[in-house]
ZAMARGU-4260 file (C-alpha; in steps of 0.2 Angstrom, whole numbers, plus 5000, padded with zeros to 4 digits):
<rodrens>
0) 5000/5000/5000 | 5006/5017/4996 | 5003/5032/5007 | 5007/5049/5002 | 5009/5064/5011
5) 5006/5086/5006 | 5014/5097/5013 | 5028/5085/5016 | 5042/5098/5022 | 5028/5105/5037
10) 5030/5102/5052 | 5014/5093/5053 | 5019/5085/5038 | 5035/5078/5043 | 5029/5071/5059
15) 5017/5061/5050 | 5031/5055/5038 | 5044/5050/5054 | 5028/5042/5061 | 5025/5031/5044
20) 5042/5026/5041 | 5040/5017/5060 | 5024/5010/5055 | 5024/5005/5035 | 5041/5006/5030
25) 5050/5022/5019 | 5048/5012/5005 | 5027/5015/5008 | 5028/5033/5009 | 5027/5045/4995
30) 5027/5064/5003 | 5022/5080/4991 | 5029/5096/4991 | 5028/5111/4984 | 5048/5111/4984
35) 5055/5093/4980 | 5070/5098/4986 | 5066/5104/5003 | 5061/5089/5009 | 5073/5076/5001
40) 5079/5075/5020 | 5064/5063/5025 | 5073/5049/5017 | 5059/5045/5006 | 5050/5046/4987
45) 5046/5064/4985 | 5037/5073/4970 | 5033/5089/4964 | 5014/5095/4970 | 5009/5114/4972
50) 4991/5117/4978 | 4989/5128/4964 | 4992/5117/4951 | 4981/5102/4947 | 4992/5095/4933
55) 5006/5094/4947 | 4996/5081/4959 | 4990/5071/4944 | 5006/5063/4941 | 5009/5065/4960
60) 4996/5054/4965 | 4999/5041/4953 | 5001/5023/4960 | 4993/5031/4981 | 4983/5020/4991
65) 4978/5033/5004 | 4982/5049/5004 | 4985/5063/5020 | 4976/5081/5014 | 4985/5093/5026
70) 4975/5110/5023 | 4983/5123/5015 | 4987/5139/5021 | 4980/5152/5007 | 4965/5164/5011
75) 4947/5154/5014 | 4942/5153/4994 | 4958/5149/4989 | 4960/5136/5001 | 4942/5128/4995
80) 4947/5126/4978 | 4965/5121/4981 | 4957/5106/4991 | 4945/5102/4977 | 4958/5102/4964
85) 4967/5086/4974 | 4952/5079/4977 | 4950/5079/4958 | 4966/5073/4953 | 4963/5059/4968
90) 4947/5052/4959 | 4956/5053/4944 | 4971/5040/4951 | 4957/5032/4960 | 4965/5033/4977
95) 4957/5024/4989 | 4954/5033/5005 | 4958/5054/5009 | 4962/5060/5027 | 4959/5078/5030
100) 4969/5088/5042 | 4954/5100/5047 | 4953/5110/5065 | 4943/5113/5079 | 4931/5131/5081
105) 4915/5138/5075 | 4912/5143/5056 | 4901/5158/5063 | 4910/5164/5076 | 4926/5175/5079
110) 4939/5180/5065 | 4945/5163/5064 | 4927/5158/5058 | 4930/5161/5038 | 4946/5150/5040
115) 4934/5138/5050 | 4921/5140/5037 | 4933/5134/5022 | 4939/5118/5032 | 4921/5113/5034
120) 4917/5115/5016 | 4934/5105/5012 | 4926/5091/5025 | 4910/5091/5014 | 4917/5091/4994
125) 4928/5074/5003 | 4913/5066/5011 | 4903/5070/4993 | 4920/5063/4983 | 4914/5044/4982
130) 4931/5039/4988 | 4933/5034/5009 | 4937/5049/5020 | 4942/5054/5037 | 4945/5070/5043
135) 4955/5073/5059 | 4950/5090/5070 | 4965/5097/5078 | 4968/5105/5093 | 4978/5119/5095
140) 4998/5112/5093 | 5005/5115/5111 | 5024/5117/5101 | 5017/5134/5095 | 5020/5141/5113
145) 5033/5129/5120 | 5044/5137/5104 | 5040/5153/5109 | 5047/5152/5129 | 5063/5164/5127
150) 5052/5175/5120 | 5040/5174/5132 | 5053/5178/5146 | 5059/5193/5137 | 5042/5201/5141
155) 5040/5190/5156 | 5023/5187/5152 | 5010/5178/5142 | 4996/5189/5136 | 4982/5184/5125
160) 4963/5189/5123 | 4958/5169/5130 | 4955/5173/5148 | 4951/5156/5159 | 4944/5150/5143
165) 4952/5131/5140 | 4961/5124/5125 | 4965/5105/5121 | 4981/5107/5117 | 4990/5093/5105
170) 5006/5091/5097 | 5013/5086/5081 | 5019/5070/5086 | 5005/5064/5095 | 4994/5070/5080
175) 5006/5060/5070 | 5004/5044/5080 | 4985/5045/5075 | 4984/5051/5057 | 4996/5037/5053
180) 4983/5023/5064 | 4969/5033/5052 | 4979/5032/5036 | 4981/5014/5038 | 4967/5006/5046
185) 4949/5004/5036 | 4938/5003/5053 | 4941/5021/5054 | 4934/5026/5038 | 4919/5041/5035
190) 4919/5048/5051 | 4927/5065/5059 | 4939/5063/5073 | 4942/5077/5088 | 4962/5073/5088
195) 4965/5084/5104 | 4972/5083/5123 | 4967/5088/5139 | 4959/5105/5138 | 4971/5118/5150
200) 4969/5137/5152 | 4981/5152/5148 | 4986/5154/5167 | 4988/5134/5167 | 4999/5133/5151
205) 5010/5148/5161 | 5011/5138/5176 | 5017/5123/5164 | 5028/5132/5156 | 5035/5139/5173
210) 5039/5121/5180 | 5047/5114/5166 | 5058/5128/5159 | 5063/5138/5174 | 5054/5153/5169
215) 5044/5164/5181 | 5032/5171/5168 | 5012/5178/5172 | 4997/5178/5161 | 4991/5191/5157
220) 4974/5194/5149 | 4968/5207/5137 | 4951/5211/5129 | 4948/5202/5113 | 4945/5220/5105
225) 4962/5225/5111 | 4971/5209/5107 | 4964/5208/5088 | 4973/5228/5087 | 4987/5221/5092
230) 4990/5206/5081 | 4985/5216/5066 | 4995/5229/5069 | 5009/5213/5070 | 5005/5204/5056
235) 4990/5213/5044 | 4973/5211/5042 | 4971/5193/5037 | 4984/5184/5048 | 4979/5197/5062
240) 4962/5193/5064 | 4966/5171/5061 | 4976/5174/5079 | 4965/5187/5086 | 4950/5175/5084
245) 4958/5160/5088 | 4960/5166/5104 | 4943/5174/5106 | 4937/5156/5102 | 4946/5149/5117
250) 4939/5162/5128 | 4923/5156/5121 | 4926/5140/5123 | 4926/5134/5107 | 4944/5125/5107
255) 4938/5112/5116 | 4927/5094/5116 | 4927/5076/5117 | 4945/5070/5113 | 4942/5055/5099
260) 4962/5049/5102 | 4960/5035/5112 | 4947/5026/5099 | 4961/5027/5088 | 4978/5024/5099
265) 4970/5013/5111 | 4975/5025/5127 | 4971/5043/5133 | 4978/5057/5124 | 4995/5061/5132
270) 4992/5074/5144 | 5000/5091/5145 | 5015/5088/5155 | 5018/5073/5145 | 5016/5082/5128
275) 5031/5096/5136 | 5042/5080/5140 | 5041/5075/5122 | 5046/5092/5116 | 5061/5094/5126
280) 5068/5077/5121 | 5068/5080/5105 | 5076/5097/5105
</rodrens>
């Protein structure tokens, strides 16, 4: 069986990959990137595909069992019709079975919604593909902070609009650890799976961080109004308002659920302190 990979050179992406080699063997394991040569690292079979670009992932797909979707990262629209261009060539190479990589949130709410809103339209056009399907939820990725600590005790402080609001927190290898049981395991197929951790808040993931790295850091909440300002001002309209709702979500509670992992791993989700024990290994 053949299992390929997009966005091959993420980080999501090559998680999945290291995870696969451990399971199937390199030799099962194509991985797509818009690069070839960015990715040539991972050891395994790696071929040309750009989300734009339909042509690219017709001859990429040839010869795939299953293939991972990871979500792109383009505007809402442009992600939606990226999607359904692989989808397309995948019917065209008759592949048997597409994992999504979608995201937890609301499509309504917040300025992460539109973002949301695109992913739940990519779960639909999969689901109405005639090909199996499985699309993974994510929780927030707990290395997106941990990455950020020296920062983070620059300012000696974590400050973000999610209040006590809770996020389940995951990680790239333990999301890896599941999307390779889903990629190759059929009694999994045509349902949607919350692939998140224990849910902890903003003071909590301080305190976390305090105990594990030494730091001495405070949370430090702001109002969603004031935080959206912020980030925009940081990193433009589009990206500004991504982060500004994403953290408005969690104060609404919105980044959070019933974890699915342990229906596919076959134990709980590695809890918080675990997942900061993983990262610091492999630094």
């Amino acid at each position: 069986m053949k299992i390929a990979v997009t966005a091959a050179n993420g980080k999501l992406g090559s998680a999945v990959i290291k995870q696969l080699i451990l399971d199937v063997g390199a030799e099962n394991i194509i991985g797509i990137a818009r690069t070839p040569e960015k990715a040539e690292h991972l050891g395994i079979e790696i071929r040309k595909g750009d989300y734009d670009l339909e042509t690219d992932f017709d001859t990429a797909l040839e010869g795939v069992d299953s293939l991972l979707m990871i979500s792109g990262l383009a505007d809402p629209n442009t992600r939606v019709d990226q999607h359904r261009k692989i989808i397309r060539a995948a019917k065209k190479n008759n592949i048997k079975k597409i994992v999504y990589t979608g995201i937890l949130g609301n499509p309504e709410k917040t300025g992460f919604a539109p973002v949301v809103k695109s992913m739940r339209q990519t779960k639909e056009d999969v689901k109405s593909s005639g090909i199996n399907w499985i699309v993974g939820r994510n929780g927030m990725y707990i290395e997106a902070d941990l990455s950020y600590v020296s920062a983070y005790e620059q300012e000696g402080y974590i400050s973000n609009s999610a209040s006590e609001g809770k996020s389940a927190y995951t990680s790239y290898p333990e999301l890896a650890r599941a999307y390779s049981k889903l990629l190759t395991n059929d009694q999994f197929n045509n349902q949607v799976y919350q692939l998140i951790g224990t849910p902890i808040s903003q003071s909590e993931l301080t305190d976390l961080i305090n105990r594990n790295f030494g730091t001495n850091l405070e949370y430090k909440a702001m109002s969603p109004a004031e935080f959206y300002k912020q980030k925009i001002t940081a990193y433009g309209e589009f990206f500004g308002n991504i982060v500004g709702g994403i953290y408005e979500g969690i104060n609404l509670g919105l980044h959070t659920g019933i974890s699915d992992i342990e229906k596919i791993l076959g134990r709980p989700h590695k809890n918080p302190q675990e997942l900061v024990e993983e990262f610091k290994s492999n630094l």
